[in-house]
C-alpha positions as CSV (number, residue, x, y, z in Angstrom):
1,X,0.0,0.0,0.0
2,X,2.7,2.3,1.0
3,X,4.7,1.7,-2.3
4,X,1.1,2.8,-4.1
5,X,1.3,5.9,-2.5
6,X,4.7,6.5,-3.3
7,X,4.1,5.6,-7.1
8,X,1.0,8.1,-7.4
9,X,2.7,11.1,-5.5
10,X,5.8,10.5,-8.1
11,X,2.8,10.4,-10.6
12,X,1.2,13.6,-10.0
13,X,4.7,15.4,-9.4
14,X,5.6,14.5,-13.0
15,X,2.5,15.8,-14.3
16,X,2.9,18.9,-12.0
17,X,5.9,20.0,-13.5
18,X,5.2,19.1,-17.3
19,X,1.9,21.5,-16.7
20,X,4.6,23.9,-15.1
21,X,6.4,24.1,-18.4
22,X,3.4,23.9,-20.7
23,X,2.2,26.8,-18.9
24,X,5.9,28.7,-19.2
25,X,5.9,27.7,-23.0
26,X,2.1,29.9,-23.1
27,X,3.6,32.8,-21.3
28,X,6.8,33.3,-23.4
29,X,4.4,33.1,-26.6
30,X,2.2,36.0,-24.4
31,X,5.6,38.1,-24.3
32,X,6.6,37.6,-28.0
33,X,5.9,40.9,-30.2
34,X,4.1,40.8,-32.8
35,X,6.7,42.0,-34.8
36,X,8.4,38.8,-34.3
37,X,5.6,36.8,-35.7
38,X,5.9,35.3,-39.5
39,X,2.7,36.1,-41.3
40,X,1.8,34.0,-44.1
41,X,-0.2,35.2,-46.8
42,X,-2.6,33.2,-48.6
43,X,-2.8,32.1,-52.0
44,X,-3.7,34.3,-54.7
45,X,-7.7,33.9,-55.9
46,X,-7.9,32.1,-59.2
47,X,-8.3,34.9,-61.2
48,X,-5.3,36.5,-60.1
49,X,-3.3,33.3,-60.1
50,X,-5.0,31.6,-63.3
51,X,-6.4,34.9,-64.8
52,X,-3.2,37.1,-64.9
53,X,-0.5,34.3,-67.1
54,X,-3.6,34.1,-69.7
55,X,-4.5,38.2,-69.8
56,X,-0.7,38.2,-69.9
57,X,-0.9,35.7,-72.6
58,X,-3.4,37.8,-74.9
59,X,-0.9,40.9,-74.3
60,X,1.2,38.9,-76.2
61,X,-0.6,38.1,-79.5
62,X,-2.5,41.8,-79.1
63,X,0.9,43.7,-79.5
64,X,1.6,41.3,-82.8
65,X,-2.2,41.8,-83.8
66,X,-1.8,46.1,-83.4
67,X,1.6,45.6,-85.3
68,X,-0.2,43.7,-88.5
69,X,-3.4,45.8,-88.4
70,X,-0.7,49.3,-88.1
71,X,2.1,47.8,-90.5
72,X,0.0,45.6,-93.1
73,X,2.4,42.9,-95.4
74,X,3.6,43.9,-98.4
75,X,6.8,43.5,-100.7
76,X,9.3,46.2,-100.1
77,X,10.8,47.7,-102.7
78,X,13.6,48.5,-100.5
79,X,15.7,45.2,-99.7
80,X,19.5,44.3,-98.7
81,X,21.7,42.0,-99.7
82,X,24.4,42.2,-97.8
83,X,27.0,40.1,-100.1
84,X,27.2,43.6,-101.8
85,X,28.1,45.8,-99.2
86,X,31.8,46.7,-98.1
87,X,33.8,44.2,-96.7
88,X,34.2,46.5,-93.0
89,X,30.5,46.3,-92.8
90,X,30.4,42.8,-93.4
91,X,32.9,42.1,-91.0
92,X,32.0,43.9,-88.7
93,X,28.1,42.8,-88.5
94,X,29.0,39.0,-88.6
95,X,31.3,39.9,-85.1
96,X,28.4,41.9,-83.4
97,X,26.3,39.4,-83.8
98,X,28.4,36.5,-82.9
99,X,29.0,38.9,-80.0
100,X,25.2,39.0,-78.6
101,X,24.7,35.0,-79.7
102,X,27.8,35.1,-76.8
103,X,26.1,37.0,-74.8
104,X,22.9,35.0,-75.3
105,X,24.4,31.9,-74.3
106,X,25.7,33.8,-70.9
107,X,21.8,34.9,-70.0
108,X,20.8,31.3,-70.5
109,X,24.1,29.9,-68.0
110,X,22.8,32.4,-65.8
111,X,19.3,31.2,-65.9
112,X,20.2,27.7,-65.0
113,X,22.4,28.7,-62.4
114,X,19.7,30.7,-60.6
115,X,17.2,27.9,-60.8
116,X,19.7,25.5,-59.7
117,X,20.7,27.9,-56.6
118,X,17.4,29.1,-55.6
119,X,15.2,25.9,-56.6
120,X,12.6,27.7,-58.5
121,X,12.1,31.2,-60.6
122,X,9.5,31.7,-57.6
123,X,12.1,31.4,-55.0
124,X,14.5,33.4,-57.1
125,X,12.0,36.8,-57.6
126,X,10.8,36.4,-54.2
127,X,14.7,37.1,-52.5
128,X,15.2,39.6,-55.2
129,X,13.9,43.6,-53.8
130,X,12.0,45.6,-55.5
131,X,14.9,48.0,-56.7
132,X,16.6,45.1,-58.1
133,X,14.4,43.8,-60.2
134,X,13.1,47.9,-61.6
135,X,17.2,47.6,-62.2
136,X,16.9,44.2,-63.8
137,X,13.9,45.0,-66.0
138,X,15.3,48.4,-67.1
139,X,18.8,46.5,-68.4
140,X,17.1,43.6,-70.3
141,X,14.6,45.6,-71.8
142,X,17.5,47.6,-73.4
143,X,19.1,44.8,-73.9
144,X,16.5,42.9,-75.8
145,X,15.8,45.9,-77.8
146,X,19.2,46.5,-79.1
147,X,20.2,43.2,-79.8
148,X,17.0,42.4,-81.8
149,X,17.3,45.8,-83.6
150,X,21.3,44.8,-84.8
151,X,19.9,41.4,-86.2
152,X,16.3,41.7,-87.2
153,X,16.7,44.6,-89.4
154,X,18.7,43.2,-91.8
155,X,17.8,39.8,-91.5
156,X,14.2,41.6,-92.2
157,X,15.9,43.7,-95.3
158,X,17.5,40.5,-96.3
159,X,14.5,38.8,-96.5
160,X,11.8,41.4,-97.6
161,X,10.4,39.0,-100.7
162,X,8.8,36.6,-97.4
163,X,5.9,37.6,-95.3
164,X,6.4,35.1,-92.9
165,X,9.9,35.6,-92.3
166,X,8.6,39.4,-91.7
167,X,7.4,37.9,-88.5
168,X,10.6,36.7,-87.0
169,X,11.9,40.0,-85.6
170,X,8.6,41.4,-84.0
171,X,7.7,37.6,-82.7
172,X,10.9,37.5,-81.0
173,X,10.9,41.0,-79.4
174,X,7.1,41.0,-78.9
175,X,8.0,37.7,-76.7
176,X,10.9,39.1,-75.0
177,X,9.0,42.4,-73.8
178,X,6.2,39.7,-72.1
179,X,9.0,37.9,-70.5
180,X,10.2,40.4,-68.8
181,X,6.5,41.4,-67.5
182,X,5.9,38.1,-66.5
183,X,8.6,38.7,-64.1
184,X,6.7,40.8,-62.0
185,X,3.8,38.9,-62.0
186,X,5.8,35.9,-60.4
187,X,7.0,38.2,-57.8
188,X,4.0,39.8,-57.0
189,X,0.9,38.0,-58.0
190,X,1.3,33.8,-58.8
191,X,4.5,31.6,-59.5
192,X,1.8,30.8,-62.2
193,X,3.4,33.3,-64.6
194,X,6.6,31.3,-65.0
195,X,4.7,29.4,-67.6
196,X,4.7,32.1,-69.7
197,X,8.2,33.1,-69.2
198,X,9.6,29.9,-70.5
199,X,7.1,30.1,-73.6
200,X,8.4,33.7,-74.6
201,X,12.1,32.8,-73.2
202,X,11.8,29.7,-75.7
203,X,10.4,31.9,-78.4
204,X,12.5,34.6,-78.2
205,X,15.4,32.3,-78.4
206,X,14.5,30.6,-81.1
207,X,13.9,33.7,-83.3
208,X,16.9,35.1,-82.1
209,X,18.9,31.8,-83.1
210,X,17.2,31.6,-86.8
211,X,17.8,35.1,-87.6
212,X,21.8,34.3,-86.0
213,X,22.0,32.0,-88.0
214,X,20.6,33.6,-91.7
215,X,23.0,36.1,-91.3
216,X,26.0,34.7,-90.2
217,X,25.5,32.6,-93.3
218,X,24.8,35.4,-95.5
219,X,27.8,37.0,-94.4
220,X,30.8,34.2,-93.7
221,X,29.5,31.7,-95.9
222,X,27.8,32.9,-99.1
223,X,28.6,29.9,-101.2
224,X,25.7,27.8,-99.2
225,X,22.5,29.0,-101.1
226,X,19.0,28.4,-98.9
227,X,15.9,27.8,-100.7
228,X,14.3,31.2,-99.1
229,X,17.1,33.2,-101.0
230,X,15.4,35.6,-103.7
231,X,17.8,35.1,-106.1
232,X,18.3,31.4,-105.5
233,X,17.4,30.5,-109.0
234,X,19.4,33.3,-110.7
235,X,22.7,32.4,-108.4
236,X,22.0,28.5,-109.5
237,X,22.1,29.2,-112.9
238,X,25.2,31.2,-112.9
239,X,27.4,28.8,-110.5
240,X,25.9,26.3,-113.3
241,X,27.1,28.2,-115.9
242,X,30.8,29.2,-114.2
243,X,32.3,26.6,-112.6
244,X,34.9,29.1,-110.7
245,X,31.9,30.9,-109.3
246,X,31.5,29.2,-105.8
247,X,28.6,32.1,-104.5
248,X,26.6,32.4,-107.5
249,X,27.2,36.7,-107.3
C-alpha cells in the first residue's frame, strides 16, 4: 500500500511539472511581439493566379495583332543583300552578332544557375527587392531591344520577298518584352506566370537563333544558297554556268 502511495505522488509530481512548463511555454508566446511573428499570406484567388499568365498571354498576341493591323504585309521595294556591301561592314556585323549570340548563351548559363541555386524562378524573384528587379527589367529591356534591332533589321531587309519571315523579328521582341513582365507577376501575384516566361524565353530564343544563323550565313559563308534566298534560282544558274563561281554573285 505504502509503495502505491509512493508511485501516485511521483505520478502527480511528474505531471505537475510538465503542466509547469506547458504553462511557461504559453507565457513566453504571451511576451513575443508581434513583430516577431511570420505572417503568411494566402494564395492568390484564381483569377489572379490563373487569370493574370492568360490576360498576360493575350498581351502577347494583341501587340503582334496592333503591329499587323498598323504595318500591313507587303513586298518592299527597298531590300539588302548584304554580299554587296563593303567588306568592313560585313565584317563587322557578322562579329556583333556572334557577340550577342555570346552573350545569349551567358543569359541562358545564368538562368540555370539561378534555378539551380534558388530551386525555383519563384524562390528566385521572391529574395530579389524591388529596386533590383526595376534595375533588372530596365537592363534587359534595353538589352533585348538592341540586340534584336542589330539582327532583325537586316535579317528583315534580307529577306523582304517573305511575309512570314517578316514575322521573325517582331515575334521575338514582342516575346521578349512579355517575358520580362511576366517577371513581375511571379513576384507579386502567382508563381503561375513562369509558364509564360519559359514560352516567350523559348520563343524569343529561337527567333533570335534563326535570324543568327541567316545572317551569319549570308555574311561568312555565301557559297551555301537556302531555298528562301530571292535570287536562289538566278545564283543556280550562274554557279551552273561558271564553274569558278563558288557564290553564285
Amino acid at each position: 500500500m505504502k509503495a502505491i502511495w509512493i508511485l501516485a505522488v511521483l505520478t502527480a509530481g511528474l505531471l505537475w511539472s510538465e503542466w509547469s512548463l506547458a504553462q511557461d511555454d504559453l507565457s513566453v508566446l504571451d511576451t513575443l511581439a508581434m513583430d516577431d511573428l511570420v505572417e503568411v499570406e494566402p494564395p492568390p484567388p484564381a483569377w489572379q493566379s490563373i487569370g493574370g499568365p492568360v490576360a498576360l498571354g493575350v498581351f502577347f498576341f494583341l501587340v503582334l495583332w496592333l503591329g499587323r493591323l498598323a504595318v500591313p504585309f507587303r513586298v518592299s521595294k527597298e531590300s539588302l543583300t548584304l554580299f554587296y556591301y563593303p567588306t568592313g561592314v560585313k565584317r563587322g556585323l557578322a562579329l556583333a552578332i556572334t557577340l550577342y549570340g555570346i552573350a545569349f548563351a551567358f543569359g541562358a548559363a545564368e538562368i540555370g544557375y539561378q534555378l539551380h541555386l534558388h530551386g525555383s524562378a519563384e524562390a528566385y524573384f521572391a529574395n530579389m527587392s524591388q529596386g533590383k528587379l526595376i534595375a533588372f527589367t530596365h537592363a534587359h529591356l534595353f538589352g533585348f531591344t538592341t540586340s534584336f534591332l542589330v539582327i532583325g533589321i537586316p535579317f528583315s531587309m534580307q529577306f523582304n520577298h517573305l511575309w512570314i519571315y517578316q514575322w521573325v523579328f517582331p515575334i521575338g521582341l514582342a516575346a521578349a518584352l512579355t517575358d520580362v513582365m511576366s517577371w513581375w507577376g511571379i513576384k507579386y501575384v502567382s508563381p503561375n506566370f513562369e509558364i509564360i516566361s519559359m514560352a516567350c524565353g523559348i520563343l524569343f530564343s529561337v527567333t533570335y537563333l534563326y535570324m543568327l544563323i541567316g545572317l551569319l550565313r549570308v555574311l561568312l559563308f555565301p557559297q551555301v544558297i537556302w531555298a528562301t534566298d530571292k535570287d536562289r534560282a538566278e545564283r543556280l544558274s550562274k554557279k551552273d554556268a561558271d564553274p569558278t563561281s563558288h557564290t553564285g554573285y
